[in-house]
C-alpha positions in Angstrom: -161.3 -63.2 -93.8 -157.8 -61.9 -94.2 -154.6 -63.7 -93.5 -154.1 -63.9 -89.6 -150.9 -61.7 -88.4 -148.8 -64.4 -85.9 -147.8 -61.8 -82.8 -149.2 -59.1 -85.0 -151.6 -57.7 -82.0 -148.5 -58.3 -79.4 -145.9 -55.9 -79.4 -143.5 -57.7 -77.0 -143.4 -60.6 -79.0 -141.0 -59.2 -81.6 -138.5 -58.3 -79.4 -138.2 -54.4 -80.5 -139.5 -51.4 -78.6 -139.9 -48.6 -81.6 -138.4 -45.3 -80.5 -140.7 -42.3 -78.9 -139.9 -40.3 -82.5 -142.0 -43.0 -84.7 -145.4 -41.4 -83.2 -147.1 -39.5 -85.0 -145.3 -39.6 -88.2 -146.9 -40.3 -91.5 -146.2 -43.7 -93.1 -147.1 -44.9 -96.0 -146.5 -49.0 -96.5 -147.0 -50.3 -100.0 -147.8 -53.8 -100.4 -147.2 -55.9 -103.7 -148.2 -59.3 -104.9 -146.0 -61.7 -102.6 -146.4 -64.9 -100.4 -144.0 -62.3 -97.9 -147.1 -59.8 -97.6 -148.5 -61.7 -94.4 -145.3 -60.3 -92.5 -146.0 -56.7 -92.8 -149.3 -57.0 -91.0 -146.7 -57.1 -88.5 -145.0 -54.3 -89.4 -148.3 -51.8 -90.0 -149.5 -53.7 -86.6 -146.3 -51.7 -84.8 -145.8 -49.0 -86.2 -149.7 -47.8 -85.3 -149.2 -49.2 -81.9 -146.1 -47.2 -81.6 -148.7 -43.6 -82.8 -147.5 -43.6 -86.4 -150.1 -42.7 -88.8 -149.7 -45.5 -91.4 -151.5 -45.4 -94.8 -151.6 -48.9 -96.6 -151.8 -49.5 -100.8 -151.8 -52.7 -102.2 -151.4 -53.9 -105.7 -154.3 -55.8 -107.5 -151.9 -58.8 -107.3 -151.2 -58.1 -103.1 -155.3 -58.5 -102.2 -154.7 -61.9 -103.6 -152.3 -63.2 -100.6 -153.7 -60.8 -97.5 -157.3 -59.3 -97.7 -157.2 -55.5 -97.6 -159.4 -55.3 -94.5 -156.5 -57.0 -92.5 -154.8 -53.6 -92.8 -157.8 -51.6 -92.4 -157.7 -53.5 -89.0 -154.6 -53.1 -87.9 -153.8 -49.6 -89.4 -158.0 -47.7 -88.6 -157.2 -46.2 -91.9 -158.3 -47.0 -95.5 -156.4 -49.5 -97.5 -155.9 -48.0 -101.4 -155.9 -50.7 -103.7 -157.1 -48.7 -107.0 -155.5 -45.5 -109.0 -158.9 -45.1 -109.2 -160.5 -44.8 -105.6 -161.1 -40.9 -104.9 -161.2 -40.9 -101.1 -160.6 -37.7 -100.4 -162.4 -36.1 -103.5 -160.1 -32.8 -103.5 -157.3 -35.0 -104.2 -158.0 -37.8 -106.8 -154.1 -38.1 -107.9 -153.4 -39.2 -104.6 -150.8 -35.7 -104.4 -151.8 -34.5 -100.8 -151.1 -38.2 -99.3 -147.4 -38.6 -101.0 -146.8 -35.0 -99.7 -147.5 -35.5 -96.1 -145.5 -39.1 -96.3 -142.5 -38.5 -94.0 -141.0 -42.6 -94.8 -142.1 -44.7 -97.3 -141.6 -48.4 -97.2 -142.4 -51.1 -100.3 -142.5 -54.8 -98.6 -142.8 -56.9 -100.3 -141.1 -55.2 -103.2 -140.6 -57.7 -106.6 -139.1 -58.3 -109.3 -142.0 -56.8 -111.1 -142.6 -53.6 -108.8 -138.4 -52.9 -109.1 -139.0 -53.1 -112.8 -141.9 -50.6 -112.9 -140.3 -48.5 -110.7 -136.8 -48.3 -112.8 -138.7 -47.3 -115.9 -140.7 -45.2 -114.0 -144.5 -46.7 -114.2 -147.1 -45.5 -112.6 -150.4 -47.8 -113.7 -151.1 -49.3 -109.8 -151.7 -47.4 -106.9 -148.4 -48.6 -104.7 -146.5 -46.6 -108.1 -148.8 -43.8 -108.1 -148.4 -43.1 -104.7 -144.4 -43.5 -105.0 -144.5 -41.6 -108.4 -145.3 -38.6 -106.2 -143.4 -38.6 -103.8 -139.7 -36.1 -103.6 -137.3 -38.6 -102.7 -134.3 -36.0 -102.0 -136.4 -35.4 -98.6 -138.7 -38.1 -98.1 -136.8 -41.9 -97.3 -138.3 -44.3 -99.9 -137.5 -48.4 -98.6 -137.4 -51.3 -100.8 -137.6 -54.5 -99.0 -137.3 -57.2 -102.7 -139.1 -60.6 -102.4 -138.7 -63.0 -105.3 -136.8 -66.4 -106.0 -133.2 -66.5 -106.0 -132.8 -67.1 -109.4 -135.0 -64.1 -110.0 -133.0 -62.2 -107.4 -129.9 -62.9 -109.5 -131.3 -62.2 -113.4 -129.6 -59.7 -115.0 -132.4 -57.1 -115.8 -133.3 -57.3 -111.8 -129.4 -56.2 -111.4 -129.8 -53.2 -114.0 -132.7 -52.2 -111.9 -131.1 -52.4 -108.2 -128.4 -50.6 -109.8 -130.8 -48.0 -111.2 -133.2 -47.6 -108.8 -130.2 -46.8 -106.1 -128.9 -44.1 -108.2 -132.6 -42.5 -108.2 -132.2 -42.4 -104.5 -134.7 -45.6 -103.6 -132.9 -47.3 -100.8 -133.4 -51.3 -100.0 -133.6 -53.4 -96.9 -132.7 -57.0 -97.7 -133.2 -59.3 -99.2 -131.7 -61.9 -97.2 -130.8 -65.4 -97.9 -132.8 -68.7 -96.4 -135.7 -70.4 -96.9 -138.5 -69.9 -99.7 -141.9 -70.0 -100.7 -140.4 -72.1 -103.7 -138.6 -75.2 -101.6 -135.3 -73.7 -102.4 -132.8 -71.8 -99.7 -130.8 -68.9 -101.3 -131.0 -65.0 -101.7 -134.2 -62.9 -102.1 -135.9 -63.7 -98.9 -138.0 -60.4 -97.7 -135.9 -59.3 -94.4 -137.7 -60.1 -91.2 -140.4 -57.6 -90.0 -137.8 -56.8 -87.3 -135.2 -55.6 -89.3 -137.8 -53.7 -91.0 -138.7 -51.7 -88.3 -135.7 -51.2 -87.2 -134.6 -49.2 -90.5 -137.8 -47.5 -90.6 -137.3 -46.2 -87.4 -133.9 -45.2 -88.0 -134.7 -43.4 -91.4 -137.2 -41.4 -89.9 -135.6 -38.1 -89.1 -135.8 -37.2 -85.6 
């Protein structure tokens, strides 16, 4: 059984009515190995109640936290979670499905994913996917997760700083409570607030 979304089936309970220009847009949500994960079920939950077509990768490391089938549920789609699944056989690199992407949003996005992602690694599907797609037109998010002390390391600063100047934009992180027992920066931002951006990245 997969990780139960709180409010995730209630759209009223978060407060936020997603504009009439989210449906039918193509959204792809890529999920990484984080205690944060359970939040976007929240987010995916939305943004298909609101008519967006949302596609769903997670790394090896994500199916650890929240069972893929959680966002099969909430999305009707099927959740990659292998470079190596072939579900629609005339497109096993995964092209077609960055191409028609009109936002993409990484949440949680670590320390680990930034660091692939600034040297420009593509050996998990969430990388794969981004790997392909043209950032100059298509709105990449980053929503970081990690410790504060991981936040504040100098190689994850080279990286922010990098992956900014390739045009990846972030959302958070924000500063309170953690997985850890400690209270300080790298706290994913609230589904809310995630939502919020999406909605106001995609282009009318």
């Amino acid at each position: 059984m997969g990780t139960p979304a709180p409010d995730a089936a209630n759209p009223a309970a978060a407060g936020l009515s997603l504009p009439a220009h989210v449906s039918g847009r193509h959204i792809f949500v890529g999920i990484c190995g984080g205690i944060a994960a359970y939040k976007v079920a929240m987010v995916v939950s939305r943004l298909t109640q609101a008519g967006a077509h949302v596609t769903v990768a997670m790394t090896p490391s994500a199916t650890r936290f929240v069972a893929p089938l959680t966002f099969q549920a909430l999305s009707g789609r099927h959740v990659y979670t292998s470079a190596w699944e072939h579900v629609e056989t005339q497109d096993p690199q995964h092209i077609a499905l960055a191409s028609r992407t009109e936002l993409a949003l990484v949440a949680p996005c670590t320390m680990d994913c930034m660091a692939r992602l600034a040297t420009g690694r593509t050996d998990d599907v969430v990388t794969l996917i981004l790997s392909a797609i043209d950032r100059s037109r298509t709105p990449v998010l980053l929503a970081p997760s990690m410790n504060a002390v991981m936040w504040s390391q100098p190689s994850t600063r080279r990286n922010l700083e990098t992956l900014r100047q390739d045009r990846f934009e972030f959302v958070g992180p924000d500063e309170g409570w953690q997985a850890c027992r400690t209270v300080g920066q790298g706290r994913m931002a609230e589904p809310e607030h995630l939502l919020q951006r999406v909605a106001e990245r995609l282009v009318k």
